[in-house]
C-alpha positions as CSV (number, residue, x, y, z in Angstrom):
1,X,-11.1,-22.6,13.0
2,X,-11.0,-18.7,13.8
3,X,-9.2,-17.7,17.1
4,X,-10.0,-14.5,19.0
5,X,-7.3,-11.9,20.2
6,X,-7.2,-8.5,21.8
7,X,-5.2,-5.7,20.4
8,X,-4.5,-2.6,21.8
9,X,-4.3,0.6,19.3
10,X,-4.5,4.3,20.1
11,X,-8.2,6.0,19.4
12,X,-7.8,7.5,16.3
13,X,-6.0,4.8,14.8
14,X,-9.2,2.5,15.2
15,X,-11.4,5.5,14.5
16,X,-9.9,5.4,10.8
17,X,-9.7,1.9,10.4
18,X,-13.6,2.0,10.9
19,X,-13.7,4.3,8.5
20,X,-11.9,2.4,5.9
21,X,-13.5,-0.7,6.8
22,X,-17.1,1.0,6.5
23,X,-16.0,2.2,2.7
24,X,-14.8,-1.0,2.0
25,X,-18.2,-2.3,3.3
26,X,-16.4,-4.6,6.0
27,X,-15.2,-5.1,9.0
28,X,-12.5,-3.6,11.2
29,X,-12.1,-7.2,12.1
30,X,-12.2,-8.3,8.4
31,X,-9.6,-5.6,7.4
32,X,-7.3,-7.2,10.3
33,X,-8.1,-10.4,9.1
34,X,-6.7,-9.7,6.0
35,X,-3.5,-7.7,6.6
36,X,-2.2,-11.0,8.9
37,X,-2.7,-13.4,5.6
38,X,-0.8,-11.0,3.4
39,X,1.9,-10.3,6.1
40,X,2.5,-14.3,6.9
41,X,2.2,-15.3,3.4
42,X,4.5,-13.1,1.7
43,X,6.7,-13.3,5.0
44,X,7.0,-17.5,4.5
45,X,5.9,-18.0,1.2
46,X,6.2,-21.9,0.2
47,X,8.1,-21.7,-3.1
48,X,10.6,-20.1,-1.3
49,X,10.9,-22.7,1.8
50,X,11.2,-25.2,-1.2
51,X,13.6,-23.7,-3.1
52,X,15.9,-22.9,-0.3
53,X,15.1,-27.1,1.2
54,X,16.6,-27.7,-2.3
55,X,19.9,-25.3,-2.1
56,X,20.7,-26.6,1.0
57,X,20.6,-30.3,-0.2
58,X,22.8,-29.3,-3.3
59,X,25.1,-28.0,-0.7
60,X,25.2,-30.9,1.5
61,X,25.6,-33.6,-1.0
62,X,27.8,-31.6,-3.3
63,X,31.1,-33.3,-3.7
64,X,33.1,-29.9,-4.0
65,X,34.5,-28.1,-1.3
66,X,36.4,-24.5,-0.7
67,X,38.5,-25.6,1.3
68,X,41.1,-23.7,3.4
69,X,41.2,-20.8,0.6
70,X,39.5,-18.0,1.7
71,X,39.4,-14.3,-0.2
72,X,41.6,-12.2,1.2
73,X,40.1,-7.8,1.9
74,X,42.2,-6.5,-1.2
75,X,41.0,-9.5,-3.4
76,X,37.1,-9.0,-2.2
77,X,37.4,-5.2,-2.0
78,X,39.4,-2.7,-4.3
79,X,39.3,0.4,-2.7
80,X,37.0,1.9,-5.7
81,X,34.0,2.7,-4.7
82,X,30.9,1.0,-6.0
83,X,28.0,2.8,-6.0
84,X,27.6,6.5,-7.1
């Protein structure tokens, strides 16, 4: 089921998306349409929600522990940089 909505965008942004829209022989609508299922798919894509359902299970029933060892700054960082 489709939903309306209302959005607000400044003249000659919708003047060019009716452009592009008529040289893609759509709709403005259509072209909207389409930008939210790319954004909210590659946003939350379900492989991803899987695998990380999966890490945090291996975490939780993992037997092994850190402990109360933590890095200390000199061990984690060595002064040198890293990036040129």
């Amino acid at each position: 089921m489709t939903k309306n909505i209302t959005l607000a965008v400044d003249a000659e942004v919708l003047q060019r998306a009716r452009v592009v829209a008529a040289i893609r022989r759509t709709s403005v609508s259509e072209l909207v349409r389409g930008f939210l299922k790319g954004l909210t798919e590659a946003e939350v894509p379900v492989e991803k929600d899987e695998a990380r359902e999966a890490l945090l299970k291996l975490i939780d029933e993992s037997p092994y522990r850190m402990g109360d060892w933590r890095p200390s700054r000199s061990d984690t960082y060595s002064g040198d940089p890293r990036f040129d």
